[in-house]
C-alpha positions in Angstrom: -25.0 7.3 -3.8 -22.8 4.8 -5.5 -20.4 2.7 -3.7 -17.7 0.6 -4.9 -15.1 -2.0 -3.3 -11.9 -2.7 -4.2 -9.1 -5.2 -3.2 -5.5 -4.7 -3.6 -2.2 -7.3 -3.6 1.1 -7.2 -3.3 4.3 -8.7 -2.6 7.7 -8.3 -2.8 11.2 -10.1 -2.1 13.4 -8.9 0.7 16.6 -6.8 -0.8 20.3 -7.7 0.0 21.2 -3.6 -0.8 22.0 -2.6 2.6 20.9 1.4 1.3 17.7 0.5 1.1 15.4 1.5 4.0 12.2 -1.1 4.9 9.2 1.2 4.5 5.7 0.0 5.3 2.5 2.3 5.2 4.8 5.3 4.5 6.9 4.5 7.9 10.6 4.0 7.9 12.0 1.2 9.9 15.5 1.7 10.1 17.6 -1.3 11.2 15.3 -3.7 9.2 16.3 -5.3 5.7 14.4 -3.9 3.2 12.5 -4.8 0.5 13.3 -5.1 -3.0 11.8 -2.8 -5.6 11.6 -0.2 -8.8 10.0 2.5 -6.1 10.7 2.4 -2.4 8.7 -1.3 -2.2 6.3 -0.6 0.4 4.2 -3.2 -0.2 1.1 -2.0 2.2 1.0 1.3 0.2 1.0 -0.5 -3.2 -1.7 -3.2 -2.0 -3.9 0.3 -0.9 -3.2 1.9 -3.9 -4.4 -1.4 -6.2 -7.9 -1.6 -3.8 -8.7 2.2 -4.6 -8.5 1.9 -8.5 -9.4 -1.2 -8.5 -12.8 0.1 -7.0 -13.3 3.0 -9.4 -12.4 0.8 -12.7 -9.3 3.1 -13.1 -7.0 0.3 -13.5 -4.2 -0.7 -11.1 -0.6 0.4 -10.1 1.0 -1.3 -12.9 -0.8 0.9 -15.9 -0.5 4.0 -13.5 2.8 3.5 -12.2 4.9 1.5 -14.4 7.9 -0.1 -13.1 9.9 0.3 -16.3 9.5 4.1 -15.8 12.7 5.9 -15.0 11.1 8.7 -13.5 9.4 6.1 -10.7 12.9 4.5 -9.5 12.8 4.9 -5.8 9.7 7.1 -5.7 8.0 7.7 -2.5 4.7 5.1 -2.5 2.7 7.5 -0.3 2.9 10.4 -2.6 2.1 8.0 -5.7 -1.3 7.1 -3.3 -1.9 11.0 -3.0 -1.5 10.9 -6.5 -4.2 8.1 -6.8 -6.7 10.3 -4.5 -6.1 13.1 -7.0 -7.5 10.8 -9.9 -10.1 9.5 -8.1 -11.4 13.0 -7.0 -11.6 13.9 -10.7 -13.0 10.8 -11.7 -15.9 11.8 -8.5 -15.0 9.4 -6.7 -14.0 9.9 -2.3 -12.7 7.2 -0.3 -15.0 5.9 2.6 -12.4 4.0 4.2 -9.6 0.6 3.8 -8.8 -1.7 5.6 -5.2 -2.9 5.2 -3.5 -6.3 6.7 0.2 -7.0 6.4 1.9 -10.5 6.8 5.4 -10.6 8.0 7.2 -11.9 11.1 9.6 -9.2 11.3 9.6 -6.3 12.2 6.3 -6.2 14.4 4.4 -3.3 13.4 2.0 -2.9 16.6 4.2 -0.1 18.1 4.1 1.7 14.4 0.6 1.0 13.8 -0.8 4.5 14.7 2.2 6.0 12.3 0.9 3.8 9.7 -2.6 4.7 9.8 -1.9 8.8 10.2 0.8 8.0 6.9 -1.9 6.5 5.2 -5.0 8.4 6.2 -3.0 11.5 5.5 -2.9 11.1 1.8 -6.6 9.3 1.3 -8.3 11.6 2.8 -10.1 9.0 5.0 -9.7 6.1 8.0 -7.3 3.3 7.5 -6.9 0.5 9.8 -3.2 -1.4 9.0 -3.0 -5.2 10.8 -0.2 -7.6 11.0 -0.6 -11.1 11.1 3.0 -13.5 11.5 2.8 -16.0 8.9 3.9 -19.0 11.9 6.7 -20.1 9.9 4.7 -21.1 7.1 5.8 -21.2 3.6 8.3 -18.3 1.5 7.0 -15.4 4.0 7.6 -17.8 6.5 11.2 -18.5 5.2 11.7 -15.3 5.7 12.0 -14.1 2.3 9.1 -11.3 2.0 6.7 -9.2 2.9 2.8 -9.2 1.9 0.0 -6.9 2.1 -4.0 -7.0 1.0 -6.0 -4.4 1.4 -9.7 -3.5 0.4 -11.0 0.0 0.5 -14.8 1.4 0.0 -15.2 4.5 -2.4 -18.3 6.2 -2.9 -19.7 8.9 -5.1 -22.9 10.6 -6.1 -25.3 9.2 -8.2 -25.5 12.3 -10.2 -22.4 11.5 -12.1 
């Protein structure tokens, strides 16, 4: 058997549209300013979705999932990650697990964490653990100015590929 690991990245600015809805791991938090973005800006998804095909050499969300694509504006993150399962699966790839952490001071996400993980799990096929950490005031998350997510995820496939 063949494993791989993979880390993912992102981060993106805090929106003043007041129609845009914060969504993290696939969760809505109404109530909360959003996030700033091509697609709905959910930065955990993205950062999961860069660790996958980043672990199978398949490239990253950028050459996948272009932001200068039309047909992308405001797309749902989770169903681009269900999208990313699809091409690992022909590629023979399957998702052992990933391991997410999130690093924002608002909203908390301990009383969502269970959503986030099912979201998540839901279209990888496999456990996900989501963490937040508060950034203690500390630099442009700190400001208050962002959100920002890593994640790193173990694929496997056989070695008869």
């Amino acid at each position: 058997m063949e494993l791989r690991i993979g880390q993912g990245f992102d981060i993106h600015n805090f929106s003043d549209d007041p129609g845009r809805v914060l969504v993290l791991a696939g969760v809505e938090f109404p109530g909360e300013r959003a996030l700033a973005g091509h697609s709905d800006a959910d930065v955990v998804t993205h950062a999961v979705i860069d660790a996958l095909l980043g672990a199978t050499g398949l490239g990253d969300i950028g050459s996948r999932f272009p932001d200068t694509d039309p047909e992308l504006s405001g797309a749902d993150s989770i169903g681009l990650l269900a999208l990313t399962r699809s091409h690992l699966q022909d590629a023979g790839w399957a998702v052992t697990n990933v391991d997410c952490t999130v690093v924002l001071d608002r909203p908390r996400i301990a009383p969502r964490r269970a959503e986030m993980c099912a979201r998540l799990e839901g279209a990888v096929g496999a456990p996900v653990t989501v963490k937040g950490k508060t950034t203690e005031g500390v630099g442009s998350l700190g400001r208050g100015e962002g959100v920002m997510a890593m994640a790193v995820a173990l694929v496997s496939r056989s070695a008869e590929r």
